[in-house]
MOPAC internal coordinates of N, CA, C and O (Angstrom, degrees):
PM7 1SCF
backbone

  N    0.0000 0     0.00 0     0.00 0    0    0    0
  C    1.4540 1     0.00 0     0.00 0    1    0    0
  C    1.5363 1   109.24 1     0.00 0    2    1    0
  O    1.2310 1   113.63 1   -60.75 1    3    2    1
  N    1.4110 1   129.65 1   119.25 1    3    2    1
  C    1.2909 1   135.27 1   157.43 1    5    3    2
  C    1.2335 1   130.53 1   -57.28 1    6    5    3
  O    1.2310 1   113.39 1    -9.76 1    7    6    5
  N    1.2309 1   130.10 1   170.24 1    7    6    5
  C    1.4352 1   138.63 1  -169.10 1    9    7    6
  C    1.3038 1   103.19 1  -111.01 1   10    9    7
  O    1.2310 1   115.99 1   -40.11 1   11   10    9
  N    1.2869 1   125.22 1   139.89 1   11   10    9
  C    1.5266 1   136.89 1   179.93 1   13   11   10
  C    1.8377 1    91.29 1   -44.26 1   14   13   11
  O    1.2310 1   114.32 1   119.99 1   15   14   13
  N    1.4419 1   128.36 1   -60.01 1   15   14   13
  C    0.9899 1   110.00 1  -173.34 1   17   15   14
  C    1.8782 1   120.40 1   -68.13 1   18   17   15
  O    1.2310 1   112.99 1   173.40 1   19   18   17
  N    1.0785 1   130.85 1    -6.60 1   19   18   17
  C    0.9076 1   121.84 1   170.98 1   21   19   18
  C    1.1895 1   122.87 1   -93.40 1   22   21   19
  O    1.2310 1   124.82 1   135.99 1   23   22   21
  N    1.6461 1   108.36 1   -44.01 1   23   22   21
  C    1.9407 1   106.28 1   147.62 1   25   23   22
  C    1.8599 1   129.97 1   -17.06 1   26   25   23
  O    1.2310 1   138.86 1   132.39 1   27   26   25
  N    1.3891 1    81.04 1   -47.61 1   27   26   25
  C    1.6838 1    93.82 1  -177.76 1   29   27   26
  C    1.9080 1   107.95 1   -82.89 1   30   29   27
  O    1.2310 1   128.50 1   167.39 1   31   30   29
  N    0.9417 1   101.24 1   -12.61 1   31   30   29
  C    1.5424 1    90.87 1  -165.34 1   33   31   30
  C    1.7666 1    88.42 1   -99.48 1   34   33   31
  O    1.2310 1   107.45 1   144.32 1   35   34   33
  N    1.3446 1   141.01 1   -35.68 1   35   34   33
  C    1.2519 1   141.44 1   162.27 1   37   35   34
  C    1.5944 1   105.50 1   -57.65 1   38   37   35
  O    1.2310 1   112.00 1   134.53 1   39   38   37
  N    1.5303 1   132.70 1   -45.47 1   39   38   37
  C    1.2646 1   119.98 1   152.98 1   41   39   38
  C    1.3872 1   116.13 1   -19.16 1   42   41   39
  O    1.2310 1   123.42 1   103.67 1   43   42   41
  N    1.1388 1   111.04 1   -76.33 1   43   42   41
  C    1.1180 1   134.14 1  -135.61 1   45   43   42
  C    1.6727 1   123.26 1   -65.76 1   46   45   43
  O    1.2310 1   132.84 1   143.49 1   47   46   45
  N    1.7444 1    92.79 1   -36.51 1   47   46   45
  C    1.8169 1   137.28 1   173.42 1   49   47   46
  C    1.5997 1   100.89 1   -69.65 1   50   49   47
  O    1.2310 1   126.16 1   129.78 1   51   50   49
  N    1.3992 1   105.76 1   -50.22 1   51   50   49
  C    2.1214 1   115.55 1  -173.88 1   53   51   50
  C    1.6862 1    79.31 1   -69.14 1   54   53   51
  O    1.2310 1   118.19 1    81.32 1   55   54   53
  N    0.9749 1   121.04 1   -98.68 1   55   54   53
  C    1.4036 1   102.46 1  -163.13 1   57   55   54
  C    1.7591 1   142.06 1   -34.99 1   58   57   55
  O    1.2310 1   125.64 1   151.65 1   59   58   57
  N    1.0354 1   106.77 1   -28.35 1   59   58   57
  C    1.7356 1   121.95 1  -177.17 1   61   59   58
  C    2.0195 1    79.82 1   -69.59 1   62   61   59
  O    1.2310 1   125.12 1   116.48 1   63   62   61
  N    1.4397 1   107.78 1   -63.52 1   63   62   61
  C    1.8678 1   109.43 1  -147.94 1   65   63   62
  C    1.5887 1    95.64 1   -61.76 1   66   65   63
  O    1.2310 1   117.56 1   156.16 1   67   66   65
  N    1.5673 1   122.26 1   -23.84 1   67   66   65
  C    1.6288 1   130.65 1   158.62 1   69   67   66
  C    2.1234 1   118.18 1   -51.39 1   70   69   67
  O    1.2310 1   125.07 1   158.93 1   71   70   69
  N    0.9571 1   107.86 1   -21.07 1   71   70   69
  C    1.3116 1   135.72 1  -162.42 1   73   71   70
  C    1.5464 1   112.67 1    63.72 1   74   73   71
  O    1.2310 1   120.20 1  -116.80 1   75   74   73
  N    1.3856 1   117.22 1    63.20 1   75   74   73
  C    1.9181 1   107.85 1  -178.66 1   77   75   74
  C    1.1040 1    92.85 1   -91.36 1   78   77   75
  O    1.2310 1   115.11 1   -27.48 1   79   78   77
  N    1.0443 1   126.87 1   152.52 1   79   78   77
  C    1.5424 1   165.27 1   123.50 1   81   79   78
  C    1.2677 1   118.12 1    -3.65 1   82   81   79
  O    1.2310 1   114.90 1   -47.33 1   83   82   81
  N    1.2463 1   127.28 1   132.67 1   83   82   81
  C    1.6816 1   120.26 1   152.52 1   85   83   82
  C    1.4359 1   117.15 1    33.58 1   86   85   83
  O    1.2310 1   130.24 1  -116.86 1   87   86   85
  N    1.3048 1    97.85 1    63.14 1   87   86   85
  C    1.7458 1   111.88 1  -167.30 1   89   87   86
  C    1.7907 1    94.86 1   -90.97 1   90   89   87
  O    1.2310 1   129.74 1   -35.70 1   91   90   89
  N    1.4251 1    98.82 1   144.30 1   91   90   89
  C    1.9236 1   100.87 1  -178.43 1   93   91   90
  C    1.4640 1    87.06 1  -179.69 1   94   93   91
  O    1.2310 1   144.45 1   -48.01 1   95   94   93
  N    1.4770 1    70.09 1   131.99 1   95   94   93
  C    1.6952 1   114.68 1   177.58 1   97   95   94
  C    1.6968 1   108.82 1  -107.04 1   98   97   95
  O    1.2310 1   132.11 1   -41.48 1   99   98   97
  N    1.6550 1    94.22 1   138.52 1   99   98   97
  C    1.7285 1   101.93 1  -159.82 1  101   99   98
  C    1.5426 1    86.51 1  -126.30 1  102  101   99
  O    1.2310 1   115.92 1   -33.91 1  103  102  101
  N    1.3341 1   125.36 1   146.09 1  103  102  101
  C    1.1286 1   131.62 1  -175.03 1  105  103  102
  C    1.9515 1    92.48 1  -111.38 1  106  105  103
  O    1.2310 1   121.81 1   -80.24 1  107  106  105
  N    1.3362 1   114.14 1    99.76 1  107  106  105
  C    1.8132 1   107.77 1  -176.85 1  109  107  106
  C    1.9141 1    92.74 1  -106.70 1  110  109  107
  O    1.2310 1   121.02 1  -178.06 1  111  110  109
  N    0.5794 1   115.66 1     1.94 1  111  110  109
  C    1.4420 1    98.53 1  -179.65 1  113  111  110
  C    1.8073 1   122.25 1   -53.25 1  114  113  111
  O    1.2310 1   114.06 1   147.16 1  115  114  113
  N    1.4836 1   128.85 1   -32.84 1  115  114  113
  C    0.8617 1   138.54 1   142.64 1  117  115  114
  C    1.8042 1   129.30 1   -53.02 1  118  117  115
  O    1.2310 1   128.88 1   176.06 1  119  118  117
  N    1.0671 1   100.50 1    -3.94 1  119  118  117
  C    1.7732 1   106.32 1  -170.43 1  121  119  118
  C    1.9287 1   107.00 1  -134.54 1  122  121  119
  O    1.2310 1   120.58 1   160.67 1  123  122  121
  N    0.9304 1   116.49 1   -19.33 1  123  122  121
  C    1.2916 1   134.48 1   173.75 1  125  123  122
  C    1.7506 1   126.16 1  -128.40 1  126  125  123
  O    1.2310 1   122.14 1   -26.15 1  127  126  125
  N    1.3162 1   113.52 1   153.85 1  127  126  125
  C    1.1266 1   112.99 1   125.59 1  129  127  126
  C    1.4517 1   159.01 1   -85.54 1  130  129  127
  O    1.2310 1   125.78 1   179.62 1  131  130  129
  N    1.4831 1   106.49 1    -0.38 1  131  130  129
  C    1.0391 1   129.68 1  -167.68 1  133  131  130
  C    1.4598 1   111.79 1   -54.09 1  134  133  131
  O    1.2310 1   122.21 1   128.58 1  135  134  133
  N    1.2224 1   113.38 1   -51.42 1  135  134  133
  C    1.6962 1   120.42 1  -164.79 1  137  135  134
  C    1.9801 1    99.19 1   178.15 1  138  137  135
  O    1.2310 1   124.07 1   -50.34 1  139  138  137
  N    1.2330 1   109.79 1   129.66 1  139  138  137
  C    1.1781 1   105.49 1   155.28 1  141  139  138
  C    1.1092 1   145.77 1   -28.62 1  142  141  139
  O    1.2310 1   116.73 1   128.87 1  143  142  141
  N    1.5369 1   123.82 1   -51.13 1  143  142  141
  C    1.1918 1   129.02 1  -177.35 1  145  143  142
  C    1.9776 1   100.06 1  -128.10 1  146  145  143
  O    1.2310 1   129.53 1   -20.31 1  147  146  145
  N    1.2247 1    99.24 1   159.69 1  147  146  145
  C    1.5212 1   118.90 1   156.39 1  149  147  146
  C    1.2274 1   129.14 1  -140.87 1  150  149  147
  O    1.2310 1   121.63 1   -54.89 1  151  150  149
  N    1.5056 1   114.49 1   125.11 1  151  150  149
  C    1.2564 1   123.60 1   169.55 1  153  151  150
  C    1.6773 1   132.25 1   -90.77 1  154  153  151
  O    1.2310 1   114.79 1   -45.45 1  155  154  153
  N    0.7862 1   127.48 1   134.55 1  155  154  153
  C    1.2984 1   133.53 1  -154.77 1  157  155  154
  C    1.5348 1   102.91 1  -131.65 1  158  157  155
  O    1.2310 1   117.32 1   -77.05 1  159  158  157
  N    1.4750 1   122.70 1   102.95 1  159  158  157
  C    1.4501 1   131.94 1   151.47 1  161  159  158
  C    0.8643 1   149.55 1  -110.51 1  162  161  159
  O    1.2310 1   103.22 1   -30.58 1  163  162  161
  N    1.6059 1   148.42 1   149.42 1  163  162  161
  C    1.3725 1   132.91 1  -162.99 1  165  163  162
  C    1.6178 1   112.73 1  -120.73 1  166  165  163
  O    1.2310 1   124.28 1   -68.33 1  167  166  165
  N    1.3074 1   109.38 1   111.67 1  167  166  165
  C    2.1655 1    98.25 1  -175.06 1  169  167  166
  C    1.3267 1    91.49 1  -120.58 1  170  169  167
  O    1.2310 1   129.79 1   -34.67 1  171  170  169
  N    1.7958 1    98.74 1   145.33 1  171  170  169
  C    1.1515 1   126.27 1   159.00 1  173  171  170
  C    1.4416 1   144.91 1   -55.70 1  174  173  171
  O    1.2310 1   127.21 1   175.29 1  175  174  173
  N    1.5130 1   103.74 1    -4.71 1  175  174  173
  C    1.9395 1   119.73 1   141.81 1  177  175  174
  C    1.0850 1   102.36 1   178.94 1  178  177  175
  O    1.2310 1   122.66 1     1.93 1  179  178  177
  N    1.4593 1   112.51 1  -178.07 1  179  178  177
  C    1.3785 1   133.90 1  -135.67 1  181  179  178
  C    1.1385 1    79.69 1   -65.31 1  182  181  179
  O    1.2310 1   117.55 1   120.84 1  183  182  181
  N    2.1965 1   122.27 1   -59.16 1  183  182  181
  C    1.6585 1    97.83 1  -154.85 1  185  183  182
  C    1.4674 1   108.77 1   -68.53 1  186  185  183
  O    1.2310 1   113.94 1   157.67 1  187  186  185
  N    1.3593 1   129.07 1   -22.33 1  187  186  185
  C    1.3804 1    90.58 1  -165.78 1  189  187  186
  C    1.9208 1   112.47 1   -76.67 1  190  189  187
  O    1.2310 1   126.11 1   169.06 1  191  190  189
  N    1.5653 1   105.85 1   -10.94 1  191  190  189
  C    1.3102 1   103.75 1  -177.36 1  193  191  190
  C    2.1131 1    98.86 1   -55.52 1  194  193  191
  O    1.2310 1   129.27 1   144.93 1  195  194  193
  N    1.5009 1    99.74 1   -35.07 1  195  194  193
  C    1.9141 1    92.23 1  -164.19 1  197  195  194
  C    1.4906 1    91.84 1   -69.41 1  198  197  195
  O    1.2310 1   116.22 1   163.15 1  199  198  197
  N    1.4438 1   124.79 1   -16.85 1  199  198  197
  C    1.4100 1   117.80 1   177.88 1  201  199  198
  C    1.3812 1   130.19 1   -61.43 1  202  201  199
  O    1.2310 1   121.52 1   134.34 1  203  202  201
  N    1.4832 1   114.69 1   -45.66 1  203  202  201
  C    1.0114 1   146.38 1   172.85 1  205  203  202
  C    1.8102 1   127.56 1   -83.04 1  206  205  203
  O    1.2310 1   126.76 1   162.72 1  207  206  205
  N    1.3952 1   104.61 1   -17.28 1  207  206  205
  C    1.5357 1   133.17 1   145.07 1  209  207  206
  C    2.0712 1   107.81 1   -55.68 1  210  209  207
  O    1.2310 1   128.54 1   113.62 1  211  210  209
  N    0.9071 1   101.15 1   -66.38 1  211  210  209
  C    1.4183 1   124.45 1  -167.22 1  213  211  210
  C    1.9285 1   101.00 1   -58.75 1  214  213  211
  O    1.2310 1   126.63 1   105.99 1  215  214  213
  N    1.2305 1   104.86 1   -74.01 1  215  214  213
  C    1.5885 1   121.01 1   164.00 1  217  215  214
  C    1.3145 1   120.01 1   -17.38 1  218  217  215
  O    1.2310 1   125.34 1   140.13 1  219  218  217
  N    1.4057 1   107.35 1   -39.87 1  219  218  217
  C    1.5732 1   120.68 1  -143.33 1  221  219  218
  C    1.5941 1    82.26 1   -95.83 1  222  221  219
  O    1.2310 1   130.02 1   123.32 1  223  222  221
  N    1.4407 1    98.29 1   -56.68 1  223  222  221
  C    1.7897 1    96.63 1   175.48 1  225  223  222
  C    1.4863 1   132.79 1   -76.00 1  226  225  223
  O    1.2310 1   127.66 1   173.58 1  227  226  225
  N    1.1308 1   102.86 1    -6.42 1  227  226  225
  C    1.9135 1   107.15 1   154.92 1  229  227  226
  C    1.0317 1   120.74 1   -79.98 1  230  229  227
  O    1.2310 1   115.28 1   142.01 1  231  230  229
  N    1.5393 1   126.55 1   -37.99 1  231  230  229
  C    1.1658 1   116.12 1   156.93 1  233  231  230
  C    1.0021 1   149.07 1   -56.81 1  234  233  231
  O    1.2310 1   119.32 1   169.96 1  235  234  233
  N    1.5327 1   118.89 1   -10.04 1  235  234  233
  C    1.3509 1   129.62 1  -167.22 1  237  235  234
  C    1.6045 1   102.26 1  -122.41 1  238  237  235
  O    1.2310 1   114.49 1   156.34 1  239  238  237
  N    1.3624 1   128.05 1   -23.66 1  239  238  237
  C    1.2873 1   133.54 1   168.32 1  241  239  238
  C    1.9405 1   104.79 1   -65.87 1  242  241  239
  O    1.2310 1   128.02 1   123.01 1  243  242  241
  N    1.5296 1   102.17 1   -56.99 1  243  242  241
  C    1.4599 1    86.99 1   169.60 1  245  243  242
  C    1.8265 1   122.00 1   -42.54 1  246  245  243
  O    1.2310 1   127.81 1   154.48 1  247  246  245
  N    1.2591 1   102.58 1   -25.52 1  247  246  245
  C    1.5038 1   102.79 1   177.63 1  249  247  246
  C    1.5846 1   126.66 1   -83.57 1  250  249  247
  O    1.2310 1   128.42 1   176.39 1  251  250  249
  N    1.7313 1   101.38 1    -3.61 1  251  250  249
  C    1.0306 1   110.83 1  -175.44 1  253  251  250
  C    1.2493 1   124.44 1   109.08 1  254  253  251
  O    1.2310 1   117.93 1   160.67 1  255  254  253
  N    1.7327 1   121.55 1   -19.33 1  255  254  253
  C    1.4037 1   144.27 1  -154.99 1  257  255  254
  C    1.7676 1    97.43 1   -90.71 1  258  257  255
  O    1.2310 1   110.93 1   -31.93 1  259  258  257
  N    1.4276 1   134.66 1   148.07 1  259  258  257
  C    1.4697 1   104.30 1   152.63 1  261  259  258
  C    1.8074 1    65.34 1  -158.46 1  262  261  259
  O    1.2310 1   148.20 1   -16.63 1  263  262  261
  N    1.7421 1    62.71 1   163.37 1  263  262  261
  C    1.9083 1    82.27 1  -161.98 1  265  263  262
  C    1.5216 1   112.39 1   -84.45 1  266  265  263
  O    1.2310 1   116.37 1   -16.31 1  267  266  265
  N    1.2811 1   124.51 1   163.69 1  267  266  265
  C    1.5072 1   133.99 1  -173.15 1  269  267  266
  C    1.2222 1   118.10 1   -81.77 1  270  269  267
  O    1.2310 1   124.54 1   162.21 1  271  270  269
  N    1.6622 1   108.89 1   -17.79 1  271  270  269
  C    1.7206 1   114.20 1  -179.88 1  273  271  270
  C    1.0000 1   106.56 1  -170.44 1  274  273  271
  O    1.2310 1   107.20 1   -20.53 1  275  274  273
  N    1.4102 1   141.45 1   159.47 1  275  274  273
  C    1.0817 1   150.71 1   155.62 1  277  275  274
  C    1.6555 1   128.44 1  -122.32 1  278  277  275
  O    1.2310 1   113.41 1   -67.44 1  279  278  277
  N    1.4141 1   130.07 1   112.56 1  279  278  277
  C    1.1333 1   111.30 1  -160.81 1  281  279  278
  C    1.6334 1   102.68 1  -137.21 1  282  281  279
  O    1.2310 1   126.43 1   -38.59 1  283  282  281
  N    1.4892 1   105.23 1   141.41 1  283  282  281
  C    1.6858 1   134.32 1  -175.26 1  285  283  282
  C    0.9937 1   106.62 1    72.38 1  286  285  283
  O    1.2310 1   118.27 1  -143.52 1  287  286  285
  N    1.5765 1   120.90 1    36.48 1  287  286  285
  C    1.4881 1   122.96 1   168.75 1  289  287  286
  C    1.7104 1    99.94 1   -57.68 1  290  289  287
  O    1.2310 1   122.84 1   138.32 1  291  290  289
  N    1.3162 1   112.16 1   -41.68 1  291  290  289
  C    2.0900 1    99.05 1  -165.79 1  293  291  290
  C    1.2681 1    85.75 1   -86.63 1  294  293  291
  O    1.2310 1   103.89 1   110.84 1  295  294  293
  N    1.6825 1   147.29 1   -69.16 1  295  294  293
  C    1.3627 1   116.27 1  -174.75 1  297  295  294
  C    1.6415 1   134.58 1   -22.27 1  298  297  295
  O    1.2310 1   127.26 1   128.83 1  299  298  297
  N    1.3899 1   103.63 1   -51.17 1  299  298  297
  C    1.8134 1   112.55 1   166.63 1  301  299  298
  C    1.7858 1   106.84 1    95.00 1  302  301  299
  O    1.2310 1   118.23 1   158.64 1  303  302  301
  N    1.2616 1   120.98 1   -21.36 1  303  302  301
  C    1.3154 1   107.98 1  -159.50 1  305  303  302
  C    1.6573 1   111.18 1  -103.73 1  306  305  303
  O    1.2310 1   124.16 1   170.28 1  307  306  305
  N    1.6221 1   109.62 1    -9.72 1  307  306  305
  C    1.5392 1    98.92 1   155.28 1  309  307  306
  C    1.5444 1    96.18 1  -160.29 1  310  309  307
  O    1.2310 1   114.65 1   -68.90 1  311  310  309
  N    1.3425 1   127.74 1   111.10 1  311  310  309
  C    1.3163 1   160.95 1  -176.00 1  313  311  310
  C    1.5672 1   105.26 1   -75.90 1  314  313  311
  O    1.2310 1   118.86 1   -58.92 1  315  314  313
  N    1.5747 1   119.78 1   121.08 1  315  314  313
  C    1.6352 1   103.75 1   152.10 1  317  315  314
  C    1.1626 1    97.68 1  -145.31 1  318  317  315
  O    1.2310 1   130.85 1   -31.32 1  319  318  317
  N    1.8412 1    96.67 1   148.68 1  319  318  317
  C    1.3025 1   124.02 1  -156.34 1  321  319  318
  C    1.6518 1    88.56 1  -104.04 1  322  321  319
  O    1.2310 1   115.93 1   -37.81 1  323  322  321
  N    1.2267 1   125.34 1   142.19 1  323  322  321
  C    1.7502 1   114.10 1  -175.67 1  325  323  322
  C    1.2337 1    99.81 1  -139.69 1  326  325  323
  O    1.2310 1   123.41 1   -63.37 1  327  326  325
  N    1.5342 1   111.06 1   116.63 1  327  326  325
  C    1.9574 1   110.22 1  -162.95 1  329  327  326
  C    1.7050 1    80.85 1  -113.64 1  330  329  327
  O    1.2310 1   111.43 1  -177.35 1  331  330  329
  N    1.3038 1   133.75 1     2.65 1  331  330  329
  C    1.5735 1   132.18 1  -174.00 1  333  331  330
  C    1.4071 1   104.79 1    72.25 1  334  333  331
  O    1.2310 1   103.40 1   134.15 1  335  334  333
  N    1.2389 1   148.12 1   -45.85 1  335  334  333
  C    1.2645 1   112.11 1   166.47 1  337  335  334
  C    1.1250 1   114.60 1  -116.18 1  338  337  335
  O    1.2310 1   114.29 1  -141.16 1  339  338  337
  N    1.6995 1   128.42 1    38.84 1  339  338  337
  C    1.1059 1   131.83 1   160.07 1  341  339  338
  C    1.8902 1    83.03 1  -153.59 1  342  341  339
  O    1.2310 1   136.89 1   -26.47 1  343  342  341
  N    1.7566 1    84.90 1   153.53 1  343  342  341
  C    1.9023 1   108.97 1  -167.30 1  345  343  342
  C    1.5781 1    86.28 1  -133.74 1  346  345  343
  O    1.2310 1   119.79 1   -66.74 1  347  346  345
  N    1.4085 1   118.00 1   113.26 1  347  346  345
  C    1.6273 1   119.86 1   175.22 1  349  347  346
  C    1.7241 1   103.03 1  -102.96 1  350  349  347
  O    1.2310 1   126.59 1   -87.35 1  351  350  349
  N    1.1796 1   104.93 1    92.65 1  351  350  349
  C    1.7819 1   107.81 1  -178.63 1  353  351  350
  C    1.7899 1   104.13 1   -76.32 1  354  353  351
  O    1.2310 1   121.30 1   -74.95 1  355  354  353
  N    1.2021 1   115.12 1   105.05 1  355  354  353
  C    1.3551 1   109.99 1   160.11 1  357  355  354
  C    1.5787 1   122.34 1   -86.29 1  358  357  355
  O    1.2310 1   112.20 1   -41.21 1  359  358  357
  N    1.2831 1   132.32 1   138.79 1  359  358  357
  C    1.6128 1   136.39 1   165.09 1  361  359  358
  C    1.2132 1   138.13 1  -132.77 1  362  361  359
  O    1.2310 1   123.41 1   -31.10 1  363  362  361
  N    1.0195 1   111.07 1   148.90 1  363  362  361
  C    1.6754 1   103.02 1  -170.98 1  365  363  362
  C    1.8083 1    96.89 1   -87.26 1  366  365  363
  O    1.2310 1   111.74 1   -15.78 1  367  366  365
  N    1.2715 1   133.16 1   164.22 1  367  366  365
  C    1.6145 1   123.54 1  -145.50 1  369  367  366
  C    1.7874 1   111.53 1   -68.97 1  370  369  367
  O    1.2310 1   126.52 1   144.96 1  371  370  369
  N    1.1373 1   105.07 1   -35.04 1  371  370  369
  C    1.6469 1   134.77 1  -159.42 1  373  371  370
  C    1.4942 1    78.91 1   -64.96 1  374  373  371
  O    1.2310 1   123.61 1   106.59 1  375  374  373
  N    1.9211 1   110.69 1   -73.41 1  375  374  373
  C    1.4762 1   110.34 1  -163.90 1  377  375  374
  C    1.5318 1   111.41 1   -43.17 1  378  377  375
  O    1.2310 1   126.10 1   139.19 1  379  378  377
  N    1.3400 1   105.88 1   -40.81 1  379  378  377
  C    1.9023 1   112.92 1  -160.13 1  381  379  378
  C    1.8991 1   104.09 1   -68.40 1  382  381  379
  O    1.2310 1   124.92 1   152.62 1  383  382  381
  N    1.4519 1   108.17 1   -27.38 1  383  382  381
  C    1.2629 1   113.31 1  -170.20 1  385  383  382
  C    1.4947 1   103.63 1   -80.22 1  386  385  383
  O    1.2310 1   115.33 1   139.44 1  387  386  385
  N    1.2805 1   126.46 1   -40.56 1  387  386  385
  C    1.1881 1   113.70 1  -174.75 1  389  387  386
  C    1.5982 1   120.26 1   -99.59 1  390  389  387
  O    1.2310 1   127.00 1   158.31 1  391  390  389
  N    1.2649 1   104.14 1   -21.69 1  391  390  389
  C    2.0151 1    95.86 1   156.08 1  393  391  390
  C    1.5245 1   110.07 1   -61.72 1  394  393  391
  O    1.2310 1   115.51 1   146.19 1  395  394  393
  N    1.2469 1   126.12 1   -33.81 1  395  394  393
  C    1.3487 1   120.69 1  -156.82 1  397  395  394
  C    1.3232 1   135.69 1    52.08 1  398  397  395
  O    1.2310 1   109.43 1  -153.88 1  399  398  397
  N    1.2509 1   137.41 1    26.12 1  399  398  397
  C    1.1408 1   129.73 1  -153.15 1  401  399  398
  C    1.4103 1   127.38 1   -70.90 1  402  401  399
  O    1.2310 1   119.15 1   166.18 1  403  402  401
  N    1.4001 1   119.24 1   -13.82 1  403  402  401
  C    1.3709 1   112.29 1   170.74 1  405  403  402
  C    1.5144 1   113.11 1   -92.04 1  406  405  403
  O    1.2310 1   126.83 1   177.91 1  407  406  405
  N    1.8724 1   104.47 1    -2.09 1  407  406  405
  C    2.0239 1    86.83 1   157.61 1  409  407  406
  C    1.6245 1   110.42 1   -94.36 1  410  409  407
  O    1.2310 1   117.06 1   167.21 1  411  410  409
  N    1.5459 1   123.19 1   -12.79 1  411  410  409
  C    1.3263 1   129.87 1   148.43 1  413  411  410
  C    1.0771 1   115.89 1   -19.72 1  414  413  411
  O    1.2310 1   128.34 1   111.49 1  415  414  413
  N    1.5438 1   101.54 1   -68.51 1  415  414  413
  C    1.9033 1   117.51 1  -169.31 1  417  415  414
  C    1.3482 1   105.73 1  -109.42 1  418  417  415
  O    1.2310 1   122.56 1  -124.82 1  419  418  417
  N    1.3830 1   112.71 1    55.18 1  419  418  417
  C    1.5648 1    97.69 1   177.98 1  421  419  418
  C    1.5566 1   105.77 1   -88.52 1  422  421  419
  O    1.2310 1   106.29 1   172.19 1  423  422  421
  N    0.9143 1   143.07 1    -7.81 1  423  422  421
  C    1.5652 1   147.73 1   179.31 1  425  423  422
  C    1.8535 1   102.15 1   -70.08 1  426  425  423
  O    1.2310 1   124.50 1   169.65 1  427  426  425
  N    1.5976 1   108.97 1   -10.35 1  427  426  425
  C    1.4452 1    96.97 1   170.49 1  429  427  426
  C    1.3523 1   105.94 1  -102.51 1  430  429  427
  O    1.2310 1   128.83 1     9.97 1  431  430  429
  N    1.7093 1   100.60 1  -170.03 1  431  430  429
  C    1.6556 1   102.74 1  -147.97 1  433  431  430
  C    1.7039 1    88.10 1  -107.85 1  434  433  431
  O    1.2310 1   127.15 1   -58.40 1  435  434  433
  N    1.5474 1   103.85 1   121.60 1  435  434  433
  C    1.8133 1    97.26 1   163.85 1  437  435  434
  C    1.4766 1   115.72 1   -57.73 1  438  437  435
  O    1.2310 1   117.90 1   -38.05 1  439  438  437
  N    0.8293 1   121.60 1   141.95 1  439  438  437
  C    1.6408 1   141.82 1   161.90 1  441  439  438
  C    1.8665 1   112.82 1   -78.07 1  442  441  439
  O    1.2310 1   123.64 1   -15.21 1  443  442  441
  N    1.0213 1   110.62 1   164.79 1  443  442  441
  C    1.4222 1   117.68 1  -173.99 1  445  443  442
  C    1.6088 1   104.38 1  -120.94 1  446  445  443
  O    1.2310 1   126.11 1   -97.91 1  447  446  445
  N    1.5818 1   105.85 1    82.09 1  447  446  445
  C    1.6612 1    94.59 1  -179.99 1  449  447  446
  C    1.4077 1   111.31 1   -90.18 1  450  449  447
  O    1.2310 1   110.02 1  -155.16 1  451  450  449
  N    1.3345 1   136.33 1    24.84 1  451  450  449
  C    1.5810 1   149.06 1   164.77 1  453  451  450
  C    0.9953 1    90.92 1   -69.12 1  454  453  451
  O    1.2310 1   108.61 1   102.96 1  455  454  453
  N    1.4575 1   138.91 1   -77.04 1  455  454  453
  C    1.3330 1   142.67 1   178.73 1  457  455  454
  C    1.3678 1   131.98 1   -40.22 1  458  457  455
  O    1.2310 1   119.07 1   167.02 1  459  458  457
  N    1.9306 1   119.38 1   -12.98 1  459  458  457
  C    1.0247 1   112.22 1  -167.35 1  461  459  458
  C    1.9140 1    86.89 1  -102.57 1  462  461  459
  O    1.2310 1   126.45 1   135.17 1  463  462  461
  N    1.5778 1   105.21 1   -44.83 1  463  462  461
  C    1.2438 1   113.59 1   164.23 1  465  463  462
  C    1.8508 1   116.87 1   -29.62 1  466  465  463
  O    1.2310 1   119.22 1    95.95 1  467  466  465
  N    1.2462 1   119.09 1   -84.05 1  467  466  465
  C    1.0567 1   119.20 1  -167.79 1  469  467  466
  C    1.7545 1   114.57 1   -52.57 1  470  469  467
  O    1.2310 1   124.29 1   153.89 1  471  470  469
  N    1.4551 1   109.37 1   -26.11 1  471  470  469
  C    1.1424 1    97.16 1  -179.33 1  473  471  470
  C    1.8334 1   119.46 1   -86.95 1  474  473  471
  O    1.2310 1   124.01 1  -176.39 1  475  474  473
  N    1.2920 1   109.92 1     3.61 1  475  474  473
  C    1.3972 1   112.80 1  -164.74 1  477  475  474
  C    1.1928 1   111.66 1  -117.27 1  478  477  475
  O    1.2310 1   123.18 1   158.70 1  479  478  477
  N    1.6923 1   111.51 1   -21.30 1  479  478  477
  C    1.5927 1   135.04 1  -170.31 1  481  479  478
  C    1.6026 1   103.66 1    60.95 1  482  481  479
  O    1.2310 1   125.60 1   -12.19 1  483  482  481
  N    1.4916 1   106.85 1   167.81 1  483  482  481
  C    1.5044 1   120.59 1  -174.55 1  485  483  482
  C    1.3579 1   117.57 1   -43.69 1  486  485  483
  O    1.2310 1   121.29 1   128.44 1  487  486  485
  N    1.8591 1   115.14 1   -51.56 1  487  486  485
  C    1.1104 1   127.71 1  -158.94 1  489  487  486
  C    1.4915 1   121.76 1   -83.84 1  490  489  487
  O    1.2310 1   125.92 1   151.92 1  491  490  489
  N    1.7274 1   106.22 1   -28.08 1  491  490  489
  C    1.3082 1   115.05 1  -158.72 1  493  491  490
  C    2.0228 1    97.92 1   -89.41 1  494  493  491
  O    1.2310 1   122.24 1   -70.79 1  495  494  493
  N    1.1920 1   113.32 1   109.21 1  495  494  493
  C    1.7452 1   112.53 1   174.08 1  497  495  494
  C    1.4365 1   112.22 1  -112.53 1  498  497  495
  O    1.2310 1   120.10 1   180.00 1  499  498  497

């Protein structure tokens, strides 16, 4: 069993090696109950959002993790993956710009996923 923070940092790798966008990790556990962490991504259409939906949960099922729900997978234009203590919001750009959610949750703490990136490289999840 993984740790909310390591959940998120395997998030984080399935999505980048998917190619999403403006990937950021929010540490809400202090500001919510919702889930520890949030991920926040941006894809360039619906399929690659179901791509990157899908990704997110192979990666984390190989770990043993599989998520509790999944919702607007057939809509396509903003996807969340809900593992309970991590929420992987996928969007297509329009959706992500006008929910806003990281000025929503700006009272949580950004994470540094450059760092999880560089240390793991593109390929390795």
């Amino acid at each position: 069993m993984l740790t909310p923070l390591e959940m998120t940092r395997l998030a984080v790798r399935a999505l980048d090696n998917k190619k999403g966008v403006d990937i950021k990790a929010l540490e809400t556990r202090d500001v919510t109950v919702l889930a520890d962490y949030f991920v926040i991504c941006t894809a360039n259409s619906t399929t690659q959002i179901k791509s990157l939906a899908d990704e997110v949960e192979k990666a984390l099922k190989e770990c043993g993790e599989t998520p509790l729900r999944v919702e607007g997978y057939r809509s396509g234009g903003w996807v969340l993956v809900d593992f309970g203590c991590l929420v992987v919001h996928l969007f297509l750009k329009e959706l992500r710009e006008f929910y806003a959610l990281e000025r929503l949750w700006s009272d949580a703490r950004e994470t540094d996923t450059d760092a999880w990136l560089e240390e793991g490289g593109r390929d390795e999840v």
